[in-house]
C-alpha positions as CSV (number, residue, x, y, z in Angstrom):
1,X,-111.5,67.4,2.7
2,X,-109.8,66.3,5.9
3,X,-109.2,69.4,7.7
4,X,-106.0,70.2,9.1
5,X,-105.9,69.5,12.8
6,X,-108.0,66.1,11.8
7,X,-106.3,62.6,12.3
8,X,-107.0,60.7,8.8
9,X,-106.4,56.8,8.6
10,X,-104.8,56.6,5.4
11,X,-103.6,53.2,5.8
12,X,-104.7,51.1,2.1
13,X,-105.1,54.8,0.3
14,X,-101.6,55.1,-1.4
15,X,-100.9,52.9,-4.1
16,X,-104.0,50.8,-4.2
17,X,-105.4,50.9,-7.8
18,X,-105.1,47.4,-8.7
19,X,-107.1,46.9,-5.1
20,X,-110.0,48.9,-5.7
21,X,-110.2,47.5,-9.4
22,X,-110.6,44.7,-8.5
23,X,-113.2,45.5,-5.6
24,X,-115.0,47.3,-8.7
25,X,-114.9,44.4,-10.5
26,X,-115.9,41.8,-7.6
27,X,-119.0,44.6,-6.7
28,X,-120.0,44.5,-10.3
29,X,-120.1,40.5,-10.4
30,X,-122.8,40.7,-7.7
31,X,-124.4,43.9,-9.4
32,X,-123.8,43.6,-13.0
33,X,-124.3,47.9,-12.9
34,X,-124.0,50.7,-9.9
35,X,-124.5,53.8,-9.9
36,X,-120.6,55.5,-9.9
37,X,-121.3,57.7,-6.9
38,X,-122.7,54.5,-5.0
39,X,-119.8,52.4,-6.1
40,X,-117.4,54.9,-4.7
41,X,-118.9,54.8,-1.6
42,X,-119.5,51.0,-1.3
43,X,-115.4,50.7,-2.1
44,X,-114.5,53.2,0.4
45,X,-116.6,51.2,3.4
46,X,-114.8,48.1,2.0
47,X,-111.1,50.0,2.2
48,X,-111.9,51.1,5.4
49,X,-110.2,48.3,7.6
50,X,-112.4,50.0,10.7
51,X,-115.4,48.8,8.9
52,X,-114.3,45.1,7.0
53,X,-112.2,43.9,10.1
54,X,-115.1,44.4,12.5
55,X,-116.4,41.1,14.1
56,X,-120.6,42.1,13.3
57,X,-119.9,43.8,10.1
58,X,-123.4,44.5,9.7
59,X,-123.9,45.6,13.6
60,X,-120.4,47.7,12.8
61,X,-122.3,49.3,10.6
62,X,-125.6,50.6,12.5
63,X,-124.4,51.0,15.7
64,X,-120.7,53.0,15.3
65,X,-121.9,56.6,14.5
66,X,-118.3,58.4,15.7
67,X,-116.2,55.5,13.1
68,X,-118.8,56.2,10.3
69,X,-118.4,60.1,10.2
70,X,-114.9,59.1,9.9
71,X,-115.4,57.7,6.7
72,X,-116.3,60.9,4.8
73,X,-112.4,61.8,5.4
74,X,-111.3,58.3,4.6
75,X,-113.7,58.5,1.5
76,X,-112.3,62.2,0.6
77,X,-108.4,60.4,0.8
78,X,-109.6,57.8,-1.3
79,X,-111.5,59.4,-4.5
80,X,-108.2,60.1,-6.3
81,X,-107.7,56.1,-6.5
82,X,-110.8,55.0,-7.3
83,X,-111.0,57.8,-10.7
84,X,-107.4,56.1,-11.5
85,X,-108.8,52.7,-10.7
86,X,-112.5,53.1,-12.7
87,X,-109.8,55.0,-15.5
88,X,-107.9,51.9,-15.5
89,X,-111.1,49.2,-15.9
90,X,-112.4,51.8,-18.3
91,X,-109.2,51.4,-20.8
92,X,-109.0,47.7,-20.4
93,X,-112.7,47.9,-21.5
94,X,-113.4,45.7,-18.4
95,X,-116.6,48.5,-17.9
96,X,-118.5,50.6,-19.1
97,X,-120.0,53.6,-18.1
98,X,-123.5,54.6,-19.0
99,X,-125.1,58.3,-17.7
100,X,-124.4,57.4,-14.0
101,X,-123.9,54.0,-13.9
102,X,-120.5,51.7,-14.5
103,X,-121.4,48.1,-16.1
104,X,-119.2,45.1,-16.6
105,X,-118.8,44.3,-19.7
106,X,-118.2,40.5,-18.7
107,X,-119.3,38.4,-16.3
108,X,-115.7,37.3,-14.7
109,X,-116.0,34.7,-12.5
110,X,-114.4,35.2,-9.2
111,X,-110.9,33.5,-9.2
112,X,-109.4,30.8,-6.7
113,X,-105.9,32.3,-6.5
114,X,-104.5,33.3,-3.6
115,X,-105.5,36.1,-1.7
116,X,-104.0,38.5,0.5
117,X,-105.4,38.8,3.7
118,X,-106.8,41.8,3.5
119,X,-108.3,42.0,0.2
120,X,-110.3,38.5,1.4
121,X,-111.7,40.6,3.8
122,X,-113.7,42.9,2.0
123,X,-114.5,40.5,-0.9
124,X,-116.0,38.4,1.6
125,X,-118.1,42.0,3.3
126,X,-119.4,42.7,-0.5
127,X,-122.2,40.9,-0.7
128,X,-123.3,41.4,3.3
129,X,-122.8,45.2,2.1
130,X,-125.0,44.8,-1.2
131,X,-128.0,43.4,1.0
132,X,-127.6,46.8,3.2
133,X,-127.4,49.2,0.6
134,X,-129.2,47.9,-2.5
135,X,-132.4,49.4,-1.8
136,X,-131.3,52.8,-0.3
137,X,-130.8,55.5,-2.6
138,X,-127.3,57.3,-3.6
139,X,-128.7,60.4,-1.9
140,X,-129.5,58.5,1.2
141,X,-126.7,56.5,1.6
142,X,-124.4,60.1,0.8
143,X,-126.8,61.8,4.2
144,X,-126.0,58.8,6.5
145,X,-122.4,59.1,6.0
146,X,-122.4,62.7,6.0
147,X,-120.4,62.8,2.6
148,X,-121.1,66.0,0.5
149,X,-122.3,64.4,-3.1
């Protein structure tokens, strides 16, 4: 947990189910299943507007080692609304979840409506993210962003 005399970002926590269900979903179109601890992670990088507004997402990402120990508070802030999110997917029967892993239970094609600024930008960081992380273990991935799992 963020500790007390520690500055948390929690800009995009409050209120944001229907936005990390549908990051869920969009990371599950490219993976059709994740392991849940990975997923949580992968969502809180893309909520993160540190991380998705960055000019070199991918250079972001190797090269800023104060803004990612960041994240583990960001990530902390965030777990209640991606259970209520995954909760939400879960009752619509929009996933599934299988031992450790979620799986859509349709392949939903990304849609052409209008999106918010925001919510463009990390859709459009998914599949740079995917190429990063897909062959890095949960464990891994938990140790370079100094999360506890």
């Amino acid at each position: 947990m963020a500790k007390k005399n520690e500055i948390v970002n929690l800009f995009g926590i409050y209120n944001n189910e229907a936005l990390v269900s549908v990051l869920i979903e969009k990371i599950l179109y490219y993976q059709k299943r994740m392991d849940i601890a990975k997923l949580n992670l992968i969502v809180a990088i893309l909520m993160d507007e540190k991380f998705v507004y960055s000019d070199n997402f991918v250079l972001f990402l190797k090269n800023n080692a104060r803004t990612i120990l960041c994240l583990r508070s960001f990530y902390e802030a965030l777990l209640p609304v991606y259970i209520n999110s995954l909760t939400f997917l879960l009752e619509a029967c929009d996933v599934s979840i299988e031992g450790t892993n979620v799986e859509i239970n349709s392949r939903l094609q990304p849609s052409d409506f209008e999106k918010s600024k925001r919510l463009n930008a990390m859709i459009e960081n998914i599949p740079i993210l995917l190429a990063l992380v897909n062959d890095k273990k949960k464990e891994e991935l938990y140790k370079i962003f100094d999360i506890k799992l």
